[in-house]
PDB file with one MODEL, atoms N, CA, C and O in Angstrom:
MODEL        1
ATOM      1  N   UNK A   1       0.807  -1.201   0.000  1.00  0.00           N
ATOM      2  CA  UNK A   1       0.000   0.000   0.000  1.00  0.00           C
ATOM      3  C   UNK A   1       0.853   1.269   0.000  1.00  0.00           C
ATOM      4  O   UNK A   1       0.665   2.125  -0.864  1.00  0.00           O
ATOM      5  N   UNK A   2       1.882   1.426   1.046  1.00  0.00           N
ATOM      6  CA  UNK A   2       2.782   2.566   0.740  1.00  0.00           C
ATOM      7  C   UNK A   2       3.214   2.646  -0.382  1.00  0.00           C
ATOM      8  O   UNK A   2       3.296   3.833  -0.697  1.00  0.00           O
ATOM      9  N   UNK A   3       3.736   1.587  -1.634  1.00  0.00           N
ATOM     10  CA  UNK A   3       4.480   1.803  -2.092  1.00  0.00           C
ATOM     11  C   UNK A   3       3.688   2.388  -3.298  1.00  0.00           C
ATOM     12  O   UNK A   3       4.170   3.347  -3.900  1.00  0.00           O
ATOM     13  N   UNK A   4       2.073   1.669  -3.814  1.00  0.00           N
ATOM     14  CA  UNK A   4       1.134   2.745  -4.535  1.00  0.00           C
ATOM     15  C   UNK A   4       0.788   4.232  -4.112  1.00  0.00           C
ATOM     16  O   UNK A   4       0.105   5.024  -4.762  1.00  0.00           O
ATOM     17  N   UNK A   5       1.418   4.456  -2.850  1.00  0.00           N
ATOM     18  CA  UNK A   5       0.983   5.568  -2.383  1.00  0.00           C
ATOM     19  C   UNK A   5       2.283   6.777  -2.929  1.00  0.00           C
ATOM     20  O   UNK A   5       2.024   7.958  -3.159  1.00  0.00           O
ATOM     21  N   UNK A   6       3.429   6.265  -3.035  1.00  0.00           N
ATOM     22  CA  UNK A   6       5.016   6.703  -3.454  1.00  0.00           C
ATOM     23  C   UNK A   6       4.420   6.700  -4.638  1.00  0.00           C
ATOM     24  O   UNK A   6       3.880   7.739  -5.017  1.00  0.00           O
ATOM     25  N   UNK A   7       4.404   5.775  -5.285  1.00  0.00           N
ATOM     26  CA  UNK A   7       3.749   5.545  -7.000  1.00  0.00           C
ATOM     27  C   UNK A   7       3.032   6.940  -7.560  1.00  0.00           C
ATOM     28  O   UNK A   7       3.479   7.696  -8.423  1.00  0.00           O
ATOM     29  N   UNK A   8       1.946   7.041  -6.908  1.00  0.00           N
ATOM     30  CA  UNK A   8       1.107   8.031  -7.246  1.00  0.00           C
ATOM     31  C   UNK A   8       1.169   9.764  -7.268  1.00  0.00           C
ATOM     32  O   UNK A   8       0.670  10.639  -7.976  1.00  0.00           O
ATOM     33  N   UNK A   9       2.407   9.715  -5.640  1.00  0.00           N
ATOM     34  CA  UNK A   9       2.627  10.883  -5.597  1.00  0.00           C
ATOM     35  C   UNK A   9       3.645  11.053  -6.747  1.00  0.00           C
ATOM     36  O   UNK A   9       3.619  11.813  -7.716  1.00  0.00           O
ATOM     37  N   UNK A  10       4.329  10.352  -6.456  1.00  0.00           N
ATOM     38  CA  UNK A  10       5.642  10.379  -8.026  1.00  0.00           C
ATOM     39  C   UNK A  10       5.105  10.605  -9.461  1.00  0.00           C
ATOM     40  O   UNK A  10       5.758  11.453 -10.069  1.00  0.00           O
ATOM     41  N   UNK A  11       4.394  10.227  -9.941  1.00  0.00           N
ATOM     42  CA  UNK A  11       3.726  10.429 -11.230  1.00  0.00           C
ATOM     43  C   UNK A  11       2.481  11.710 -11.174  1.00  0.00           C
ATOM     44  O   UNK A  11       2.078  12.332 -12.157  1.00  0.00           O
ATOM     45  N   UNK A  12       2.092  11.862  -9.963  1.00  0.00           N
ATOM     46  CA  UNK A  12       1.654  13.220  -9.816  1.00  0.00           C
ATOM     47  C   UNK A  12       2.400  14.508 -10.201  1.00  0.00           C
ATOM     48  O   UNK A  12       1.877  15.494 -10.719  1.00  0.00           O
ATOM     49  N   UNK A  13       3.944  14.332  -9.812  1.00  0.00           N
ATOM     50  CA  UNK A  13       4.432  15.903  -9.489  1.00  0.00           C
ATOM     51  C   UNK A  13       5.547  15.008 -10.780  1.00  0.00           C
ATOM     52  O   UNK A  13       6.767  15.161 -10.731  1.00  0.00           O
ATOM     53  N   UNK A  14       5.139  14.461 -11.437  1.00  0.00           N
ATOM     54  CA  UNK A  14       5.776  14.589 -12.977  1.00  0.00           C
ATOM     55  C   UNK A  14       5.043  14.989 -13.889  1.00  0.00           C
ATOM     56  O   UNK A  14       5.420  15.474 -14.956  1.00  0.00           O
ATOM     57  N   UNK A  15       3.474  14.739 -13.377  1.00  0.00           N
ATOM     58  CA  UNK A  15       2.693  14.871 -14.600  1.00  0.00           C
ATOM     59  C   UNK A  15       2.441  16.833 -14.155  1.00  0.00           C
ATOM     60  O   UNK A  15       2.344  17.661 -15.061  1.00  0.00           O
ATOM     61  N   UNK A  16       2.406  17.051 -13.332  1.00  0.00           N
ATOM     62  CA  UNK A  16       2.544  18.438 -12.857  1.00  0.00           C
ATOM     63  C   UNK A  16       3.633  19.258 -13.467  1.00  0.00           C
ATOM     64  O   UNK A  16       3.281  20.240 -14.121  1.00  0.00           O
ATOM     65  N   UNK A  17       5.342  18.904 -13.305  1.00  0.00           N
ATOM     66  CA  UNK A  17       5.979  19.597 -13.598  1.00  0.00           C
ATOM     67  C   UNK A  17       6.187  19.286 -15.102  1.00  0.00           C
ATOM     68  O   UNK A  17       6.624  20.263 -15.710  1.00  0.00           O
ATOM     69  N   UNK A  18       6.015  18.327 -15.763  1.00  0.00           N
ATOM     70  CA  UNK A  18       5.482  18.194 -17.535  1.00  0.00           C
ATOM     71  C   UNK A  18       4.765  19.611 -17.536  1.00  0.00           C
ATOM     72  O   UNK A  18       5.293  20.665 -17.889  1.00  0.00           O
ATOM     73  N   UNK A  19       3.590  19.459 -17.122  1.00  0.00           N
ATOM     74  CA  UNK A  19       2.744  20.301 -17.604  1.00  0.00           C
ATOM     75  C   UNK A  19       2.954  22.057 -17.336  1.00  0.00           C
ATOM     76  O   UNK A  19       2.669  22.975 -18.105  1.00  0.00           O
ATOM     77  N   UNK A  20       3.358  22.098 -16.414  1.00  0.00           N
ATOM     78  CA  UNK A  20       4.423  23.311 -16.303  1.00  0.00           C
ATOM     79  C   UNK A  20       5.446  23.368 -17.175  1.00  0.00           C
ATOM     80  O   UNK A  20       5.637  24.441 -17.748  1.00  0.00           O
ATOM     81  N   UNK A  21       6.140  22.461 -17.400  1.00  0.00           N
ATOM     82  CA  UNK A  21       7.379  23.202 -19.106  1.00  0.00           C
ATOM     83  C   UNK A  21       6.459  23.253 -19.984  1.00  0.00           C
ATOM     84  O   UNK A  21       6.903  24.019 -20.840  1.00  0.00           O
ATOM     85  N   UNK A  22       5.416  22.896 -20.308  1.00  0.00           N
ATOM     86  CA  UNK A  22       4.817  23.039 -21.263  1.00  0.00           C
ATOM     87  C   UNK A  22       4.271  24.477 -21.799  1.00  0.00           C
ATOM     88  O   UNK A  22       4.502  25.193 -22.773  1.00  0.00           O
ATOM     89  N   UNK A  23       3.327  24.530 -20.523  1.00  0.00           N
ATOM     90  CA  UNK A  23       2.795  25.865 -20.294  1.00  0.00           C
ATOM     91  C   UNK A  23       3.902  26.997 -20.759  1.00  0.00           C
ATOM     92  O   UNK A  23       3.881  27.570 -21.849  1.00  0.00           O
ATOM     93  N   UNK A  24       4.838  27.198 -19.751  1.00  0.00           N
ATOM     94  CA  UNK A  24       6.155  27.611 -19.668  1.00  0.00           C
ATOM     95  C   UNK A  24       6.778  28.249 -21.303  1.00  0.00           C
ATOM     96  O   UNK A  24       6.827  29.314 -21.918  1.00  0.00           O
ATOM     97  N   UNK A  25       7.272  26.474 -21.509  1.00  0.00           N
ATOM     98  CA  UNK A  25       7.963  26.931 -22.944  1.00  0.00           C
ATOM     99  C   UNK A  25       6.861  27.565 -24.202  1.00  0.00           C
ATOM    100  O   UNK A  25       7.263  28.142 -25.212  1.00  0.00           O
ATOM    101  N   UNK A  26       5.566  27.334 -23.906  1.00  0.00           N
ATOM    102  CA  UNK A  26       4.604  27.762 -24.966  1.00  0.00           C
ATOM    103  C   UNK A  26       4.763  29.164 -24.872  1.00  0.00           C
ATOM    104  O   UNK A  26       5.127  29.777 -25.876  1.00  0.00           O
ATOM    105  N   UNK A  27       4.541  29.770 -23.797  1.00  0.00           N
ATOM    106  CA  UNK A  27       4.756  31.490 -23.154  1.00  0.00           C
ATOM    107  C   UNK A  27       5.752  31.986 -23.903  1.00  0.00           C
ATOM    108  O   UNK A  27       5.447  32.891 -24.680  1.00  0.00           O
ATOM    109  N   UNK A  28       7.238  31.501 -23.855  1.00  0.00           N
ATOM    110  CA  UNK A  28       8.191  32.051 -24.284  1.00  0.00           C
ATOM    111  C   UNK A  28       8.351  32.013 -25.351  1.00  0.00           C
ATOM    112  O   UNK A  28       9.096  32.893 -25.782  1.00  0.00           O
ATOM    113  N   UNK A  29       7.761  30.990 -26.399  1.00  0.00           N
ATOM    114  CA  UNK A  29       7.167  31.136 -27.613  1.00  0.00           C
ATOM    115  C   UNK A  29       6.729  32.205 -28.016  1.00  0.00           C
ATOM    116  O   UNK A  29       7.427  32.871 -28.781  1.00  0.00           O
ATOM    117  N   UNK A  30       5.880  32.511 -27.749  1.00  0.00           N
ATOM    118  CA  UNK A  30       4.449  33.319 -27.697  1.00  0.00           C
ATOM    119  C   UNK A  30       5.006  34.719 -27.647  1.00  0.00           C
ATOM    120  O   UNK A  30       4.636  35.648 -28.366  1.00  0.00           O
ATOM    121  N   UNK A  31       5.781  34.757 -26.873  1.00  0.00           N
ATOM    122  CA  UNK A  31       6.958  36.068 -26.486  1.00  0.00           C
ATOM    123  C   UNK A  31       7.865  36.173 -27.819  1.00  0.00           C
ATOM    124  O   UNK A  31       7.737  36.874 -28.822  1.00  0.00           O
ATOM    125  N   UNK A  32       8.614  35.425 -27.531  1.00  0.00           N
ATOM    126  CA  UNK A  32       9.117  35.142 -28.632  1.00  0.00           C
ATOM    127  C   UNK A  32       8.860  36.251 -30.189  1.00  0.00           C
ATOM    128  O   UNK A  32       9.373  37.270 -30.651  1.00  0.00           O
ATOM    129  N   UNK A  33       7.496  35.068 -30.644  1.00  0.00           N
ATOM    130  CA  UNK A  33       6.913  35.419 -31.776  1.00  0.00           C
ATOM    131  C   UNK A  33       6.441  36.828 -31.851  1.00  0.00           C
ATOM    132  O   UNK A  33       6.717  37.591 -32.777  1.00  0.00           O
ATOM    133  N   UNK A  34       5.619  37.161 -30.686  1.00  0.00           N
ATOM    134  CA  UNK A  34       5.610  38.800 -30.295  1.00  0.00           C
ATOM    135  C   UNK A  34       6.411  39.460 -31.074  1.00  0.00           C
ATOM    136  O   UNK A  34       6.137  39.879 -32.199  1.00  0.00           O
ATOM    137  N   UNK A  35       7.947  39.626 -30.195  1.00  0.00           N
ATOM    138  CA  UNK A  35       8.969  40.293 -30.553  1.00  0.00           C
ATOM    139  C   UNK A  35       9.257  40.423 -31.818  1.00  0.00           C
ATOM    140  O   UNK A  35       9.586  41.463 -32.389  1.00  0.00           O
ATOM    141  N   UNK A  36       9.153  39.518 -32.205  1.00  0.00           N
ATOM    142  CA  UNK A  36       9.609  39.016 -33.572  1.00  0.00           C
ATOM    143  C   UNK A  36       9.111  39.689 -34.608  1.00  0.00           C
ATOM    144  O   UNK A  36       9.876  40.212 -35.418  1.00  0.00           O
ATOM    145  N   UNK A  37       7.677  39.779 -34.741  1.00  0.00           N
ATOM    146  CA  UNK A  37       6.721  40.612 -35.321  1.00  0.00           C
ATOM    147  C   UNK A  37       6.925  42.130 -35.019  1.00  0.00           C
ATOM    148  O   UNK A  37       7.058  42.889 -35.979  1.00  0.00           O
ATOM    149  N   UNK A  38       6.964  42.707 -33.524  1.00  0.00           N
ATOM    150  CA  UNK A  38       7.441  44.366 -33.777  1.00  0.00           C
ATOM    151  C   UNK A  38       8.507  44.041 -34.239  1.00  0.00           C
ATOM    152  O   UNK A  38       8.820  45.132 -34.717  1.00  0.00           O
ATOM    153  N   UNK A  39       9.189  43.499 -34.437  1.00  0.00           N
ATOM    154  CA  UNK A  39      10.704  43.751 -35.035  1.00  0.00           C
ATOM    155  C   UNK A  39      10.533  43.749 -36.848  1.00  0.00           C
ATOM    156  O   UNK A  39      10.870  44.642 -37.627  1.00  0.00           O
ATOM    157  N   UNK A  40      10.077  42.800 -37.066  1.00  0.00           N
ATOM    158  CA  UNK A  40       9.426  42.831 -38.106  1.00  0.00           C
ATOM    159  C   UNK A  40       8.620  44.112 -39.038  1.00  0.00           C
ATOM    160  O   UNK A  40       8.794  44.555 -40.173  1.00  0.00           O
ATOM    161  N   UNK A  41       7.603  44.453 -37.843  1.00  0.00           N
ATOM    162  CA  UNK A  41       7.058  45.704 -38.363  1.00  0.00           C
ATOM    163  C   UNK A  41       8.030  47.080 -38.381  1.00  0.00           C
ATOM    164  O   UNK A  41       8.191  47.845 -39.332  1.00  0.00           O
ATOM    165  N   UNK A  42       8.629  47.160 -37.036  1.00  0.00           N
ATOM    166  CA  UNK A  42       9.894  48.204 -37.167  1.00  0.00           C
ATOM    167  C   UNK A  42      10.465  47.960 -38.873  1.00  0.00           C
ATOM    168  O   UNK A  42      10.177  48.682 -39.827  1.00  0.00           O
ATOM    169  N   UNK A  43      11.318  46.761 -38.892  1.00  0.00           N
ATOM    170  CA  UNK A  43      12.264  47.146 -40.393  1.00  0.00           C
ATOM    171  C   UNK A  43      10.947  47.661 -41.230  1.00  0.00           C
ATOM    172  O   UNK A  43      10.927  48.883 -41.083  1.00  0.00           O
ATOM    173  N   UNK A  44      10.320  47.427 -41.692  1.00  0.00           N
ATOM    174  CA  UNK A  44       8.945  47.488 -42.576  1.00  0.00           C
ATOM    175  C   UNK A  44       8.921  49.260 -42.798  1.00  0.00           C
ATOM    176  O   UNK A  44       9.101  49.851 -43.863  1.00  0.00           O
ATOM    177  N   UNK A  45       8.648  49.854 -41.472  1.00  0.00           N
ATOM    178  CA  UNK A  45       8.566  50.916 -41.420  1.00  0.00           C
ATOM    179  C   UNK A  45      10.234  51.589 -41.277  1.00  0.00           C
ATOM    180  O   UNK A  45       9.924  52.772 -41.138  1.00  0.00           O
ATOM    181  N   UNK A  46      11.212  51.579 -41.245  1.00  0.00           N
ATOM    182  CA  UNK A  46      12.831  52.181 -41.651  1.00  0.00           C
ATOM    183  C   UNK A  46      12.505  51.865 -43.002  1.00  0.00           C
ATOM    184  O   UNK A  46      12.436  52.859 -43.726  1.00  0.00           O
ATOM    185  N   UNK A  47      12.266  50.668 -43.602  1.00  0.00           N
ATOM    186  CA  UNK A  47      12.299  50.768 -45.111  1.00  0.00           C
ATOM    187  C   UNK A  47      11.589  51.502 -45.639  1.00  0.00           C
ATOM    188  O   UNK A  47      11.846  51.467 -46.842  1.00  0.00           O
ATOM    189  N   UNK A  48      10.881  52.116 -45.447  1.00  0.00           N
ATOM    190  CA  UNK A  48       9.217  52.938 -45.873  1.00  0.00           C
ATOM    191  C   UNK A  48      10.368  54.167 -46.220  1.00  0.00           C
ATOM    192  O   UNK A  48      10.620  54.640 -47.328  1.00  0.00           O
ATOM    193  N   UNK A  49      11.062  54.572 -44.718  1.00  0.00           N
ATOM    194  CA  UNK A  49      10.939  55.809 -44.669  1.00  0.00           C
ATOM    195  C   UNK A  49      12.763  56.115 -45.437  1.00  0.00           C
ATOM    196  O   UNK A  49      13.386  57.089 -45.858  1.00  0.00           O
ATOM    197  N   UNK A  50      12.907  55.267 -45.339  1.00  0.00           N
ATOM    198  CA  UNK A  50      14.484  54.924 -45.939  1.00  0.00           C
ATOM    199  C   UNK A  50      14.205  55.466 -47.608  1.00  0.00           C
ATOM    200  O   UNK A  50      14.862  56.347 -48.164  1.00  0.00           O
ATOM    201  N   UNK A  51      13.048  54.683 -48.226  1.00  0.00           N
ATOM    202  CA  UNK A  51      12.587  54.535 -49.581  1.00  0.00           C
ATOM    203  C   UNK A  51      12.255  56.228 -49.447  1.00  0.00           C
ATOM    204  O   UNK A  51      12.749  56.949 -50.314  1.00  0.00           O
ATOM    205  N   UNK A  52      11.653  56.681 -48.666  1.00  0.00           N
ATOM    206  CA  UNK A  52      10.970  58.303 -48.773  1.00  0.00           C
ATOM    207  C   UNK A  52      12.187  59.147 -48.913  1.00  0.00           C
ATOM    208  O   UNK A  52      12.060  60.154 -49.610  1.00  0.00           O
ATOM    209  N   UNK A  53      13.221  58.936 -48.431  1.00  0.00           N
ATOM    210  CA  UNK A  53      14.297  59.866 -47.982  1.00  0.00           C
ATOM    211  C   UNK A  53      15.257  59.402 -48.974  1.00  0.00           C
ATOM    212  O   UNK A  53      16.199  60.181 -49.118  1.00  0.00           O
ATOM    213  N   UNK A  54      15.292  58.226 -49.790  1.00  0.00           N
ATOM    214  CA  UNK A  54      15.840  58.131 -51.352  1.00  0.00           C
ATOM    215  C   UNK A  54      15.267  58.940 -52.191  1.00  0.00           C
ATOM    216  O   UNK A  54      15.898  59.568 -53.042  1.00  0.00           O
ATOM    217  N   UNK A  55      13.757  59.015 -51.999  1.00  0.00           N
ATOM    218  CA  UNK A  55      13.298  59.598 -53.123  1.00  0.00           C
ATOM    219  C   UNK A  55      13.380  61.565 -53.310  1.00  0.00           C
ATOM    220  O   UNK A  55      13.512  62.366 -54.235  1.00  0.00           O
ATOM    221  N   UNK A  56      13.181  61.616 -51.590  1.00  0.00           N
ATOM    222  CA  UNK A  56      13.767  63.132 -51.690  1.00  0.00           C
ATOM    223  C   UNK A  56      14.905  63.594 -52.131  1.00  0.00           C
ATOM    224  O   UNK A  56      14.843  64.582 -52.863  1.00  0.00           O
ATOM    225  N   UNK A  57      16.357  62.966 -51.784  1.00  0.00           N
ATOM    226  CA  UNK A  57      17.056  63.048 -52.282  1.00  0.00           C
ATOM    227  C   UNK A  57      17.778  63.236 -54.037  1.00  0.00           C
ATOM    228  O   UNK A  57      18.718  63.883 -54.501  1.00  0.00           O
ATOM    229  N   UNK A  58      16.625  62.175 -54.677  1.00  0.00           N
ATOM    230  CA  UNK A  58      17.194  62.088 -55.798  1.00  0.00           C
ATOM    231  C   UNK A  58      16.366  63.357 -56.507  1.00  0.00           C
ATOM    232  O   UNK A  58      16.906  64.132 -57.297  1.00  0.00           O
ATOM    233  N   UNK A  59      15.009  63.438 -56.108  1.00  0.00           N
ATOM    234  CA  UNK A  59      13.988  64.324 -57.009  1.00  0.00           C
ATOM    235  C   UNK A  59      14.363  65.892 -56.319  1.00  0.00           C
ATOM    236  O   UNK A  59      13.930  66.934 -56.811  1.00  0.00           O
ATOM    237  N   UNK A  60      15.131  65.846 -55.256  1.00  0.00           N
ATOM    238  CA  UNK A  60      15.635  67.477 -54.539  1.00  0.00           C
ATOM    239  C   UNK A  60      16.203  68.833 -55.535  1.00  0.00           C
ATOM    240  O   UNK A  60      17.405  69.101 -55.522  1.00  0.00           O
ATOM    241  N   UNK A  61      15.567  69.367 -56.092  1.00  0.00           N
ATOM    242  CA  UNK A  61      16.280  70.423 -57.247  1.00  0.00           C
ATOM    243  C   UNK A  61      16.728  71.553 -56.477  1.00  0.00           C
ATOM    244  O   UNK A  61      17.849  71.980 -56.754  1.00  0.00           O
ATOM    245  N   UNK A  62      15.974  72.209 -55.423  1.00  0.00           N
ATOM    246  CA  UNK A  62      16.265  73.087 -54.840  1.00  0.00           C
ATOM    247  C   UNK A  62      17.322  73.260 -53.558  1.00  0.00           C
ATOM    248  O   UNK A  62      17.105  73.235 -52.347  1.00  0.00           O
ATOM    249  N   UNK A  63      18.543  73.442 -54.311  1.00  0.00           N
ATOM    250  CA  UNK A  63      20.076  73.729 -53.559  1.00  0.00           C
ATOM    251  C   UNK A  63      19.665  74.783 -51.816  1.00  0.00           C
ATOM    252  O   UNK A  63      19.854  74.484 -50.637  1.00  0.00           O
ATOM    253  N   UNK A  64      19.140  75.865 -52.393  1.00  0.00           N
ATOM    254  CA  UNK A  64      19.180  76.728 -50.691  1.00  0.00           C
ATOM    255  C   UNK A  64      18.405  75.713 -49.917  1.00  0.00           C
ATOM    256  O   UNK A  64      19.031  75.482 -48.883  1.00  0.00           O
ATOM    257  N   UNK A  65      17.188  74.932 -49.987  1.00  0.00           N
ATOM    258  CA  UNK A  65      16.597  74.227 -49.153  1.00  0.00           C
ATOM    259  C   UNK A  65      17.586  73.104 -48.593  1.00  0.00           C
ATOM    260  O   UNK A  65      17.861  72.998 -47.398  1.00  0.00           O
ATOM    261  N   UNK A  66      17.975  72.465 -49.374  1.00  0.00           N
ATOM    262  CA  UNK A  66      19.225  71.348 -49.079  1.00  0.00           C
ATOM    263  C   UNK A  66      20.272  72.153 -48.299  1.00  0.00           C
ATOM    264  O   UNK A  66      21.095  71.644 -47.539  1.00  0.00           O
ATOM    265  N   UNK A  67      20.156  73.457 -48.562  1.00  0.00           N
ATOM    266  CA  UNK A  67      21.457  74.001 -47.741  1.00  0.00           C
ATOM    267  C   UNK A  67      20.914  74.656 -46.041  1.00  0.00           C
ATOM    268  O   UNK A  67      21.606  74.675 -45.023  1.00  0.00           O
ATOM    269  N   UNK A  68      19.950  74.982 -46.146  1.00  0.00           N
ATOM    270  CA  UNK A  68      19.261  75.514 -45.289  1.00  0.00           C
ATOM    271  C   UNK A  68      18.513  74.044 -44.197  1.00  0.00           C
ATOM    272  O   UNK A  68      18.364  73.879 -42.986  1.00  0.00           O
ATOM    273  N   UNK A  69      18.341  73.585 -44.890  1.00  0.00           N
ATOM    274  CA  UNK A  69      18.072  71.882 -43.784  1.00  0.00           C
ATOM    275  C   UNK A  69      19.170  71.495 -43.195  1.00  0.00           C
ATOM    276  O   UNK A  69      18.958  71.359 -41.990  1.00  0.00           O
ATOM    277  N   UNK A  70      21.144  71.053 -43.731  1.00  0.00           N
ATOM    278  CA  UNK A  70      21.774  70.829 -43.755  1.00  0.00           C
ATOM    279  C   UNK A  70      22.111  71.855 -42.577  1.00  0.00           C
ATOM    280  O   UNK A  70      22.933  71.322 -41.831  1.00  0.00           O
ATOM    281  N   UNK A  71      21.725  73.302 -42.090  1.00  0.00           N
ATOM    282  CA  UNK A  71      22.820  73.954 -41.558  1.00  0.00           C
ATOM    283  C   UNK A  71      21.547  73.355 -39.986  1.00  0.00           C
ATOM    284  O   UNK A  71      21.786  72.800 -38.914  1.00  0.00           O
ATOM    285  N   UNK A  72      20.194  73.866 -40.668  1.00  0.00           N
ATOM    286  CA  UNK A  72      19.580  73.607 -39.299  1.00  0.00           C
ATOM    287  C   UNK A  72      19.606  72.489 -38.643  1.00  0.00           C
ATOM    288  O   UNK A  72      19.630  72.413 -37.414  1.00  0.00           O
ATOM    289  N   UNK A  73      19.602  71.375 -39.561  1.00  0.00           N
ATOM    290  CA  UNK A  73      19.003  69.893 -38.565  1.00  0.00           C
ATOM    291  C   UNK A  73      20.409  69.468 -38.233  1.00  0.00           C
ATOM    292  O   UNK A  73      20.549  68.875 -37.164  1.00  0.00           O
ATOM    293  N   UNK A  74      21.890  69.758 -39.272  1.00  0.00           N
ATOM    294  CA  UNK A  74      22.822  68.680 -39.241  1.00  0.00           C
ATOM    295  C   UNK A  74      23.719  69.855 -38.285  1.00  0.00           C
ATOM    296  O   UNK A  74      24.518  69.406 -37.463  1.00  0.00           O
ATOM    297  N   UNK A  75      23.557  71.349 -38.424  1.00  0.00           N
ATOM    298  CA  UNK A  75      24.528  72.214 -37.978  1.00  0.00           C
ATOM    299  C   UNK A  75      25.996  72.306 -38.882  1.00  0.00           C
ATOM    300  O   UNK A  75      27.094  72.771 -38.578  1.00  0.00           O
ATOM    301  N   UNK A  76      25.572  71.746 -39.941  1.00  0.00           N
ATOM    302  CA  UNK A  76      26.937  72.063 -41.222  1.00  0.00           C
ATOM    303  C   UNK A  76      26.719  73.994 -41.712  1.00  0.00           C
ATOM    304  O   UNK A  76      25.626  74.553 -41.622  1.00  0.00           O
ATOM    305  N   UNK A  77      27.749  74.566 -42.105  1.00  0.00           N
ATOM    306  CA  UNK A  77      27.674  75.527 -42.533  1.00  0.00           C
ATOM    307  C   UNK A  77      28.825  75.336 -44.000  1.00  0.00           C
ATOM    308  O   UNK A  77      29.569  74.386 -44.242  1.00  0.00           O
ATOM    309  N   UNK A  78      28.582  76.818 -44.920  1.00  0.00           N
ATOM    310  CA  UNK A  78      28.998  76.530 -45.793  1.00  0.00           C
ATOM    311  C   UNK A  78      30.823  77.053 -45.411  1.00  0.00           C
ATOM    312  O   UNK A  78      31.004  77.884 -44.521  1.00  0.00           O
ATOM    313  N   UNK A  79      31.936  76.507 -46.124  1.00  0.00           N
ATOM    314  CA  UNK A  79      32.950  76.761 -46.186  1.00  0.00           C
ATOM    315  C   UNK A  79      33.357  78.155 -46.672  1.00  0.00           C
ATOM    316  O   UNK A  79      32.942  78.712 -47.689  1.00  0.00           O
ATOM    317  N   UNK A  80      34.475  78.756 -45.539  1.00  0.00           N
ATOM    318  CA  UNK A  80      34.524  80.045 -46.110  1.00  0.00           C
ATOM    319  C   UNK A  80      35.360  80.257 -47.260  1.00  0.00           C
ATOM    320  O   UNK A  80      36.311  79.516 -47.510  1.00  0.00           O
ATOM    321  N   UNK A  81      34.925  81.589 -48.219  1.00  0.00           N
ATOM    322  CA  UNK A  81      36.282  81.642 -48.942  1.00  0.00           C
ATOM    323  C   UNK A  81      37.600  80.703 -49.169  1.00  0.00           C
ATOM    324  O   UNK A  81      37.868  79.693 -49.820  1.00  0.00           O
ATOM    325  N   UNK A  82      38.469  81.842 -48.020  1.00  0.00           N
ATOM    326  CA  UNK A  82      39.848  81.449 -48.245  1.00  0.00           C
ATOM    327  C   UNK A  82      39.885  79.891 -47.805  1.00  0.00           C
ATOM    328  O   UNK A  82      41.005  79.504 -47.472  1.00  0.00           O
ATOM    329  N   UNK A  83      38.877  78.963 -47.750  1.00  0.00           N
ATOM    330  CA  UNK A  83      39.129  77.143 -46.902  1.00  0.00           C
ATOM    331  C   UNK A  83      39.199  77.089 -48.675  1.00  0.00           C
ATOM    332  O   UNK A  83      39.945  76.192 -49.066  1.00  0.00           O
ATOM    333  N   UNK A  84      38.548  77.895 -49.776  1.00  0.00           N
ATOM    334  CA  UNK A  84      38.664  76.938 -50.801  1.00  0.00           C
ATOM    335  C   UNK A  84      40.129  76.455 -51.720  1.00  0.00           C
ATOM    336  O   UNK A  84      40.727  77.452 -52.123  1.00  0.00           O
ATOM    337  N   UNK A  85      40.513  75.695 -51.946  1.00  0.00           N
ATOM    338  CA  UNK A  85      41.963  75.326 -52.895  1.00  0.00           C
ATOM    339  C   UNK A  85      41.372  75.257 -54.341  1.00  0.00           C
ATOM    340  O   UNK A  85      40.326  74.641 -54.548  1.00  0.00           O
ATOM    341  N   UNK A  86      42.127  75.965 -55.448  1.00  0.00           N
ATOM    342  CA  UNK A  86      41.546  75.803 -56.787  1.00  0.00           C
ATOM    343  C   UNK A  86      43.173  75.011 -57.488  1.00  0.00           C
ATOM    344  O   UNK A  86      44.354  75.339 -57.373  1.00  0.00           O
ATOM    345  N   UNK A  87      42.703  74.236 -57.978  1.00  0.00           N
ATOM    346  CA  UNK A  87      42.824  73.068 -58.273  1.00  0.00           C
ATOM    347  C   UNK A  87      43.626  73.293 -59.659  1.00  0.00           C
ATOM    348  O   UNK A  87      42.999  72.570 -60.435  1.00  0.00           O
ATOM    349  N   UNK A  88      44.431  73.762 -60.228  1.00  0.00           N
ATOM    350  CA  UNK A  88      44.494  73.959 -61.642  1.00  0.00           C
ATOM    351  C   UNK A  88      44.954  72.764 -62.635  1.00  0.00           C
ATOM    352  O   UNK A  88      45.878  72.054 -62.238  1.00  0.00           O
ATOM    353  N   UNK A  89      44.579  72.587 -63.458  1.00  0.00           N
ATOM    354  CA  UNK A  89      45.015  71.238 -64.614  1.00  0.00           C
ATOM    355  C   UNK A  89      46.204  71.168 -65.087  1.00  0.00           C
ATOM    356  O   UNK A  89      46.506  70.263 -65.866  1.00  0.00           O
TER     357      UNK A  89
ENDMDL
END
């Protein structure tokens, strides 16, 4: 009789802690896949805006705007005079 009684508890707290990795590893899955997907959607959207900021670039005609973005957002200014070297052939 004890020893069905050992038996039972033993296959109890296996069939318990089974069912806990289960649970467990499904979660971290689940997490997992989560992540995976904003990450996913992130590149999605850099490429969007990657593709937008190619296209400004190439279709950009207007020099003072390019120069005037460049001084505000990047803090570049234009080179003075005498920095220029002329180059002769």
């Amino acid at each position: 009789m004890k020893i069905d009684w050992f038996l039972i508890v033993v296959l109890s707290i296996l069939l318990i802690s089974t069912a806990a990795a289960t649970v467990a590893s499904r979660m971290w899955m689940l997490n997992a896949h989560r992540q995976l997907e904003e990450t996913k959607k992130e590149r999605v959207q850099l490429l969007d805006r990657e593709q937008a900021l190619k296209m400004e670039l190439v279709f950009r005609t207007d020099l003072n705007t390019v120069e005037q973005r460049a001084n505000k957002e990047l803090g570049m200014v234009r080179p003075e005079a005498k920095q220029w070297l002329v180059a002769e052939p």
